[in-house]
C-alpha positions as CSV (number, residue, x, y, z in Angstrom):
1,X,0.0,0.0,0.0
2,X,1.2,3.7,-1.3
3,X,1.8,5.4,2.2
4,X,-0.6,8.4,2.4
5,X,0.8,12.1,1.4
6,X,0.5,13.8,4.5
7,X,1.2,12.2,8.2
8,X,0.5,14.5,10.4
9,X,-0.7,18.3,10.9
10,X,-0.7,20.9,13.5
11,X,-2.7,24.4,12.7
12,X,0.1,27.2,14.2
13,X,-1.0,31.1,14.4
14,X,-2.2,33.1,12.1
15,X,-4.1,30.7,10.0
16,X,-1.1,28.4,9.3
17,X,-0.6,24.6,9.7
18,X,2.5,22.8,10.2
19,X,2.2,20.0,7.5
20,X,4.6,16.3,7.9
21,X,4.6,14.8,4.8
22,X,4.8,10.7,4.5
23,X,9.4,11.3,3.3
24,X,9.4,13.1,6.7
25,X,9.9,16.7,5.8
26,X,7.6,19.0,7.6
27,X,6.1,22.7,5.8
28,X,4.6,25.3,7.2
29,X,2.0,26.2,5.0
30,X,0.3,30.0,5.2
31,X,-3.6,29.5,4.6
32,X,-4.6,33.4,4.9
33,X,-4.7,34.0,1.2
34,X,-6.6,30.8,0.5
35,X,-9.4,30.6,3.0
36,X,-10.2,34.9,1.6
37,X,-10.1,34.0,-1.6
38,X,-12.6,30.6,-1.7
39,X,-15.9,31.2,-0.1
40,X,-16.4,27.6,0.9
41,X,-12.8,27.8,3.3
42,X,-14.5,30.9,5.2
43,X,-15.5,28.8,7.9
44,X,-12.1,28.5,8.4
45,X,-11.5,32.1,9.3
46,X,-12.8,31.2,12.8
47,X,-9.2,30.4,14.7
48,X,-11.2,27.4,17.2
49,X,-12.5,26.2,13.6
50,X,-9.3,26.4,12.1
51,X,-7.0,24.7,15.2
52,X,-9.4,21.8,14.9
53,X,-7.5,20.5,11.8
54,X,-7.1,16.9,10.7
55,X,-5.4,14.8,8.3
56,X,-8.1,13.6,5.5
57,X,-8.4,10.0,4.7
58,X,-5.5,7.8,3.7
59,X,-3.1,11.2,4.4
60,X,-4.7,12.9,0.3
61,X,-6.0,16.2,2.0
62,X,-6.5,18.3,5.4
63,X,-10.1,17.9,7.0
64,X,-12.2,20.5,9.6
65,X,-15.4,19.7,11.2
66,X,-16.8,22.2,8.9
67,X,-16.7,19.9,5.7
68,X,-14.2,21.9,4.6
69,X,-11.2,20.2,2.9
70,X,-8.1,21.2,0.9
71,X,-6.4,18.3,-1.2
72,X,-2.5,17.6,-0.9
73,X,-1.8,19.1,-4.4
74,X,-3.1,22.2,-3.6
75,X,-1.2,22.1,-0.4
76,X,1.9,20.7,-1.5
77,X,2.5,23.6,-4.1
78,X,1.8,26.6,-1.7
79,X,4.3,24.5,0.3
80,X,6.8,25.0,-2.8
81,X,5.6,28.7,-3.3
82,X,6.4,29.7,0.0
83,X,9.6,28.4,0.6
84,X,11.0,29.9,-2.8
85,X,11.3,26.8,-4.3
86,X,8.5,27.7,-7.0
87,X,6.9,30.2,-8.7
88,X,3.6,31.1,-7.5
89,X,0.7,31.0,-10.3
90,X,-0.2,34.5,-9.7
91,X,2.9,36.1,-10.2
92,X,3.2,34.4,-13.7
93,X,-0.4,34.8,-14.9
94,X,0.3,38.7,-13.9
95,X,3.3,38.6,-15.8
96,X,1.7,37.2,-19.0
97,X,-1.3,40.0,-18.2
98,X,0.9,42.8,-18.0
99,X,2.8,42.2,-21.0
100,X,-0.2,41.1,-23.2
101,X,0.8,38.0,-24.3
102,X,-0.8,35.1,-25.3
103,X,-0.6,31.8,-24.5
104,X,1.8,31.4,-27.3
105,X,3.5,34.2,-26.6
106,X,4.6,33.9,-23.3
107,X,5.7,30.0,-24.4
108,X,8.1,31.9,-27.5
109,X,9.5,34.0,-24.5
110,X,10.2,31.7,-22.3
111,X,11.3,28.6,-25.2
112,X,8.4,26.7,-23.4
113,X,5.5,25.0,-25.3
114,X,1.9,26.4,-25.1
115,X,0.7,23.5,-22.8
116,X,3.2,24.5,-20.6
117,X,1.7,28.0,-20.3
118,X,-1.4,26.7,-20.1
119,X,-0.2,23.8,-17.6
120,X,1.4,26.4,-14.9
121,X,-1.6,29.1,-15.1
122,X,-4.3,26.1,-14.2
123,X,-1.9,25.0,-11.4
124,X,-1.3,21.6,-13.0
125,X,2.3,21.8,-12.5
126,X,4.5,23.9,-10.3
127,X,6.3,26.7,-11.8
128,X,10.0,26.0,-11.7
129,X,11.6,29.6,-9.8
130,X,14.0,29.4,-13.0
131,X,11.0,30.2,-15.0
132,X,9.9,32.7,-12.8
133,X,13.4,34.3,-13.4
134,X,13.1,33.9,-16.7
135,X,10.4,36.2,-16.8
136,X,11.4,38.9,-15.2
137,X,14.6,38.8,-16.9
138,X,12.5,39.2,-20.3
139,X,10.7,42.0,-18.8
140,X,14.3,43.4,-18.1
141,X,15.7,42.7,-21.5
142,X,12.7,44.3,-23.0
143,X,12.5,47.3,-21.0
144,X,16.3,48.3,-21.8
145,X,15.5,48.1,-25.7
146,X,12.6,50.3,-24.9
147,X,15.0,53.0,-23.2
């Protein structure tokens, strides 16, 4: 049997929990942002509702009395986000926004392929940091030819 993704949790202050995944590393992962911006975490903005957090079943997601529940992939990439490790989805969707580009675009910019683009902006796959480099160092790049 696949051991499950998360072992244990402990919700810390200010609406973050201290996640212990099934390799033994341990994240603290800040909530805040995520329980204001879905409707069906604001339950969770209670701090009692919040501390009484639980591992879901077979370790795939954290569990409140509430109903409410946030699956490990979710989790697992605001866990990558926040330590540095990746580039968080808003950040490169703004980027794309603020430069106009396309779906296309962006992918000639970066010498990625469309999916890819499309891929990172739906939250299917983490954005490597390097691409997040990558993309300000092409808002760099263009803004000297501009001046």
């Amino acid at each position: 049997m696949k051991q499950p993704n998360i072992t244990a949790v402990t919700a810390t202050e200010d609406k973050t929990v201290a996640i212990t995944w099934a390799s033994g590393k341990t994240d603290r992962v800040a909530l805040g942002d995520l329980i204001a911006d879905l409707a069906g975490l604001e339950p969770l903005d209670n701090p009692a509702t919040f501390a009484a957090v639980k591992v879901g079943e077979d370790g795939w997601s954290l569990l409140w009395p509430t109903g409410a529940e946030i699956g490990t992939d979710t989790l697992w990439r605001m866990a990558r986000e926040q330590a540095l490790e990746a580039t968080p989805i808003a950040e490169f969707s703004t980027w794309r926004k603020r430069n106009q580009l396309s779906l296309s675009d962006a992918a000639m910019a970066l010498g990625i392929t469309r999916r890819m683009v499309s891929y990172y902006e739906a939250g299917r796959y983490l954005i490597p940091r390097m691409v997040g480099l990558a993309c300000k160092g092409w808002e760099a790049e263009r803004a000297n030819r501009t001046s």
